[in-house]
N, C-alpha and C positions, 0 to 999 in steps of 0.2 A: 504494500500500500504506500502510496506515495507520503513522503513525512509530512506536512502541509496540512495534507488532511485529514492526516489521524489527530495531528496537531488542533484542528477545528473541531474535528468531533469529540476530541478529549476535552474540552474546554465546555463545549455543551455540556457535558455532566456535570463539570462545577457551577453551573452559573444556573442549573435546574434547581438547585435548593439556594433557600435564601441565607445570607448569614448568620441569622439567631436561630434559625435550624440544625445549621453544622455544628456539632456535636464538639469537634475540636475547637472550633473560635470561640463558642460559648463557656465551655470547660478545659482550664487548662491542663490541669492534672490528669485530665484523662489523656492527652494529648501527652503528657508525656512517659505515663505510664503506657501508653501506646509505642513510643520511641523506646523507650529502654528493652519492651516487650522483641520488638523487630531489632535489635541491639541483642540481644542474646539469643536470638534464631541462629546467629552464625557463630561457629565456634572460634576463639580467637585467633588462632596460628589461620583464619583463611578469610581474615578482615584484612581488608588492604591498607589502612590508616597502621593497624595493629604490625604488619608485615612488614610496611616500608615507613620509615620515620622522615623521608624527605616527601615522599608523596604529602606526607600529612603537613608538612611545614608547608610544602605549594598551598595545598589547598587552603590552607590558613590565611597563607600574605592574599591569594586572591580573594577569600574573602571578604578579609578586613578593606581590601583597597577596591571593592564595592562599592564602598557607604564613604559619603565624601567626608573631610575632614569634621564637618560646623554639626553631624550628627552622629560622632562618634563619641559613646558614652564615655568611655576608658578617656581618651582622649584630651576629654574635659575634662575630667573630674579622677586623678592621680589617684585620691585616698580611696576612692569607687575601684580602681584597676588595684590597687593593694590590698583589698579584700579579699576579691573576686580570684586572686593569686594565692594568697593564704588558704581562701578557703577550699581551690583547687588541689593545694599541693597536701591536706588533708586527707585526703581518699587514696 
């Protein structure tokens, strides 16, 4: 199928329910007990973040270098990215 238009017909799906419907925008904890659920489907030696540690640095610097500087949380606010470090390097 051409990408384009699985691309349009994939988007119809989301835009069939309204936002206070979807289950994830409404609820966040479910959302992310959804993520961690699909996070341990895969065992870890055949995560590829887990397998390669530059892969994981790429995909990090892209992206951070997404979100323009003026709405970058860390960014602004040091004692915010010194938490969020501490409380990372806890686990």
């Amino acid at each position: 199928m051409d990408p384009e238009l699985q691309r349009r017909i994939a988007s119809q799906g989301g835009k069939a329910v309204p936002d206070e419907k979807r289950a994830f925008s409404t609820n966040r904890e479910l959302a992310r007990a959804a993520g961690r659920k699909g996070g341990r489907a895969v065992p870890a030696e055949k995560r590829s973040f887990f397998a390669n540690r530059e892969l994981a640095q790429q995909a990090g610097r892209k992206g951070g270098e997404a979100v323009p500087d003026d709405k970058r949380s860390f960014s602004q606010d040091r004692a915010l990215a010194a938490r969020a470090g501490a409380k990372g390097g806890l686990r």
